[in-house]
N, C-alpha and C positions, 0 to 999 in steps of 0.2 A: 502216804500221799494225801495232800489235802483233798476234801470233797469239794467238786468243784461249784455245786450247789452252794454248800456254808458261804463260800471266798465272791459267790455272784452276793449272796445276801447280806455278808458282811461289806462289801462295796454301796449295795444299796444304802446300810445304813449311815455308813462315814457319810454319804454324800446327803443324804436327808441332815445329820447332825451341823455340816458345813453349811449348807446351806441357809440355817437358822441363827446360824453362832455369830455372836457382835460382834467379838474381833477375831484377825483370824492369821492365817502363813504368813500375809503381808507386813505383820506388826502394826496393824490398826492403832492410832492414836485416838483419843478424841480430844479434841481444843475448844477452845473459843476464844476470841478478842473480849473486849471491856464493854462491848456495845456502844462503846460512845458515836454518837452518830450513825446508829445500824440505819441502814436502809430495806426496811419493812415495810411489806403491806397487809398481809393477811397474819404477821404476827410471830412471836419464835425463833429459834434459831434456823440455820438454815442447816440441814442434814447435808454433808457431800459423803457419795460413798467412792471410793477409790481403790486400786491394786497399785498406787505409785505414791507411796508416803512414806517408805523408808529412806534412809540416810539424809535424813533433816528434811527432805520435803513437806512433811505435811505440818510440819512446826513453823516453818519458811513459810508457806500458803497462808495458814492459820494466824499467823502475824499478819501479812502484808495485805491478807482482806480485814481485818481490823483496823490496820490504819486507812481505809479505804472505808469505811461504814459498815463492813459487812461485821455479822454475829455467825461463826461458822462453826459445825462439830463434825469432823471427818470421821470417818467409821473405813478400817481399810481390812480390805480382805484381797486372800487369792485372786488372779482374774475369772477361774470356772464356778469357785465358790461365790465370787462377789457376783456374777451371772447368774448364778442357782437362784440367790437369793432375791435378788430385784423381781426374778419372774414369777418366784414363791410369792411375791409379795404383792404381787403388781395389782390385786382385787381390793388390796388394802395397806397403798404404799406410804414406805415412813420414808425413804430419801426424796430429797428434792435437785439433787444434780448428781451422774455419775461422771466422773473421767477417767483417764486411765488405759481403759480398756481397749483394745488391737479392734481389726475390722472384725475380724472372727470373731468375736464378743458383742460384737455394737450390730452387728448381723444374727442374732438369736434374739437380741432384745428388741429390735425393730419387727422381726418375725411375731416377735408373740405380745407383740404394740406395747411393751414397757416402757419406749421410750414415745415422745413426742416431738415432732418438727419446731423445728423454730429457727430463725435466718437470724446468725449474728450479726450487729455493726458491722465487723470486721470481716464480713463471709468474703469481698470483693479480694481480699488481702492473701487470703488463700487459694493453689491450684483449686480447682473446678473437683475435678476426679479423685483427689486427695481423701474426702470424707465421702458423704452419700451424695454422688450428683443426682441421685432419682429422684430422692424423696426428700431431701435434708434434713434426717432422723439426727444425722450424728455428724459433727464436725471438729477438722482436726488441729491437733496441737503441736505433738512433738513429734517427730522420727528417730527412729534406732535399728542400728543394721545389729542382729544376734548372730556373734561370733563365737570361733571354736579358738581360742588363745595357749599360749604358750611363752614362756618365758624365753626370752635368744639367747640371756645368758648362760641359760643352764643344755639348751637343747640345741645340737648345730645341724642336724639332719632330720626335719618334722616328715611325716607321711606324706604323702603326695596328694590324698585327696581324701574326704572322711570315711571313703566306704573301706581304706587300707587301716585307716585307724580303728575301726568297728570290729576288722576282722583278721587282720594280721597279728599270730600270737604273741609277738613280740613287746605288743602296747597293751595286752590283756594287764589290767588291772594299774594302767598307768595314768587314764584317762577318765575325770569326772562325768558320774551322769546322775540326774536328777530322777527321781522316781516319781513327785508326788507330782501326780497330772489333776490337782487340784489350780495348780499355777499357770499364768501364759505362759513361761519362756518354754517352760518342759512340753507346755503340747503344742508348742508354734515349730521345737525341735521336732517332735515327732510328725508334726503335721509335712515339715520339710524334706523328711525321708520321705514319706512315701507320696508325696505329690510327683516325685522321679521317678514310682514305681507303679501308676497307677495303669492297671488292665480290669475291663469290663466283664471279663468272665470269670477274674480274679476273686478271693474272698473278699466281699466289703469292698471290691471295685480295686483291688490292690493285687500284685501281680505275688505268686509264690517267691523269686527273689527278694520280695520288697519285705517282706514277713519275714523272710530268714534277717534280710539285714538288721531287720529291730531287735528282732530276736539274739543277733550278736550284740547288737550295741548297748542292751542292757546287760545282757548278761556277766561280757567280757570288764566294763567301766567298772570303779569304784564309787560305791554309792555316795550321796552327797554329806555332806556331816554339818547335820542342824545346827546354825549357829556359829559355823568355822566359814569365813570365807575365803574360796576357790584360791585366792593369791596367799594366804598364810596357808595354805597346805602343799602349795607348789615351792612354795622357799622351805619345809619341812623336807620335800623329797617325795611328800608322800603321793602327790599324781604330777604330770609334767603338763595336762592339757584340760581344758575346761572351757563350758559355755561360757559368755558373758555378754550382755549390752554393751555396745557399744561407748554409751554415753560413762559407762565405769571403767574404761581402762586408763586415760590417764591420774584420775586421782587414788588407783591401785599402782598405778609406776611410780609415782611420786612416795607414798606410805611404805612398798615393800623394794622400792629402790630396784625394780623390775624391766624388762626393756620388751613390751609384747610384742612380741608376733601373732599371727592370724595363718589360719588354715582357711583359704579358700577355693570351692570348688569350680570347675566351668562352667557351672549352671549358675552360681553366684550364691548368695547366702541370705536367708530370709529378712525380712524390713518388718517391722510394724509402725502404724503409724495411734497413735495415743489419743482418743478421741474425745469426743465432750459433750452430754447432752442432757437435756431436761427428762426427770422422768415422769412417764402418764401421770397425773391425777394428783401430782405436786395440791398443797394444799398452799404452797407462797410460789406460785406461777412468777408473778412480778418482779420478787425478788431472785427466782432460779434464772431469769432472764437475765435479768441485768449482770448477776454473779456471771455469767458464760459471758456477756459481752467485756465485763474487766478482765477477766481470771485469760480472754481468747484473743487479747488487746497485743499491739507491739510494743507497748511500753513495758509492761507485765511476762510476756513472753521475751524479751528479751533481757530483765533483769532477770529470770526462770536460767534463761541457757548461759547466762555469765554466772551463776551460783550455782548450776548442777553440771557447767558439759555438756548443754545439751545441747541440739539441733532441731530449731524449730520451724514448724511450716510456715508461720506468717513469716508472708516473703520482706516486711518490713522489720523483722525481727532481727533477719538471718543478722544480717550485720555486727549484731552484739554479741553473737555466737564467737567462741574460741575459734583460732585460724586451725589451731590442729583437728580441733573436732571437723570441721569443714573441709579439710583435705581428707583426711580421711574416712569422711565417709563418700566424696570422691573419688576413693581409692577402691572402694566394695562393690560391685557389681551386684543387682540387683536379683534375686531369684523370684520366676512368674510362678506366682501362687495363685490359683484361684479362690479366695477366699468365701466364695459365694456357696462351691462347692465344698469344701472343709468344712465348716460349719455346718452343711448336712449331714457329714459323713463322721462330723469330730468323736460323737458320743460313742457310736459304735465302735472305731474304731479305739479311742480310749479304756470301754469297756474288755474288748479284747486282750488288751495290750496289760492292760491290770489283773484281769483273770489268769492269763497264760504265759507272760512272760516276766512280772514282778512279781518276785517271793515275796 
């Protein structure tokens, strides 16, 4: 049996190492345009740090602020590592713009003042409540419901609700689960379980059932395989169900010729919403401005959601957005998270969850 002392201290250390490390789970690229016409003031490229620069995005950005005058170098991490890092940093910060990151992220940074206020062009263009109506630390871009998929073609009778699929032995070892609570989606998942399970006399504010369900749900899934993705493993045979973003299922229907389906529950299924903000002590304040007012534009966000699928909040965007993306997330009922609370509770309950129920 491991000691559980070693497994707390070798936790502390991955996460001091992530926290430091340039690039990171995200597949961090770094870029830059040609400079011709950067728009600079204090000089430099302009750092953005990001957890959304996989599958062409940050190649996509890194161009299209180039031909824009922007000089830009993305640096992309985890979302809990790319959080580690900014507040590691925040006494002597090297990025000058973050996005990417869910409220749950943009709500630790704004705690520990990494980020800075600032009201975009575009702030009128956006819901009110969507970003930070308090303080406007952080403001948002894109939306994504994080769903539990499955292929129709291959499955004609899915479980009725996720807590049958966690623990009905039937789907033991049929179903993907992610381990590394270094990323959003895996701790936005776990954040999702137990936000339905939450009691005050509970451990960690979490009710004895809620703990056993995690406790299945890791155990029971197949872990996730670095590097393979969820729909080439479900056309192998080898799981039939798995998380995904929303904004990825139709360009995995199209690639593995799949027809998703979605596991949703009564409560609904968690949202994130992709946020955008300048970080404290920016040494090109001027230029991290201006970059947030292109990069948070509708012309910009709407060429974003017709090249990725995605679904964006500027309500001028929405338009250029795919009609299927748009009914469908139409179709997803929203699950209430309090993400204010989460975010207090995230670390401990992550720490937990890595000690005692991830080999």
């Amino acid at each position: 049996m491991v000691d559980i002392r070693k497994k707390r201290w070798s936790l502390i250390g991955i996460t001091a190492i992530a926290a430091v490390a340039l690039t990171g789970c995200a597949g961090g690229e770094q870029s830059s345009g040609d400079g011709a016409g950067s728009v600079k003031d204090e000089g430099g490229k302009l750092i953005v740090y990001t957890n959304s620069n996989s599958d062409g995005r940050g190649e996509w950005i890194t161009e299209q602020a180039a031909d824009a005058g922007f000089e830009i170098e993305i640096v992309g991490l985890g979302g809990a590592d790319l959080t580690n890092r900014i507040i590691a940093e925040k006494n002597n910060p090297v990025g000058d713009v973050v996005f990417g990151l869910n409220n749950m992220f943009f709500e630790q940074l704004k705690s520990e003042k990494a980020i800075t206020a600032y009201e975009p062009a575009w702030n009128e263009e956006v819901p009110a409540n969507a970003g930070d109506p308090a303080d406007g630390a952080f403001w948002p871009l894109v939306e994504q419901a994080i769903v539990t998929v499955y292929d129709e073609n291959r499955v004609d009778s899915p479980p009725a609700d996720l807590e049958e699929l966690y623990t009905d032995k039937s789907y033991e070892g049929r179903y993907e689960v992610n381990p590394a609570l270094g990323q959003a989606t895996p701790q936005l998942v776990l954040a999702s379980i137990l936000t339905e399970n939450l009691d005050k006399s509970g451990d960690l504010g979490v009710s004895d059932k809620g703990w056993d369900l995690v406790k299945s749900y890791y155990a029971n899934g197949s872990p996730a395989v670095e590097g393979t993705d969820l729909y080439a493993r479900i056309t192998r045979d080898e799981v039939d169900y798995g998380v995904l973003p929303s904004s990825g299922i139709e360009a995995r229907d199209a690639e593995y010729e799949t027809k998703t389906g979605t596991i949703v529950p009564d409560y609904g299924v968690p949202y994130v919403t992709e946020q955008i903000a300048q970080i404290t002590g920016t040494g090109n304040e001027k230029q991290a401005q201006e970059f947030i007012d292109w990069f948070g534009s509708a012309e910009v966000q709407g060429d974003f959601a017709k090249e990725f699928n995605a679904m964006p909040v500027n309500e001028k965007a929405v338009e250029s957005a795919n009609p299927e993306v748009i009914e469908l997330m139409k179709s997803l009922p929203r699950q209430d998270i309090d993400f204010g609370f989460v975010s207090e509770n995230l670390g401990a309950w992550v720490e937990k969850v890595t000690l005692e129920y991830i080999g």
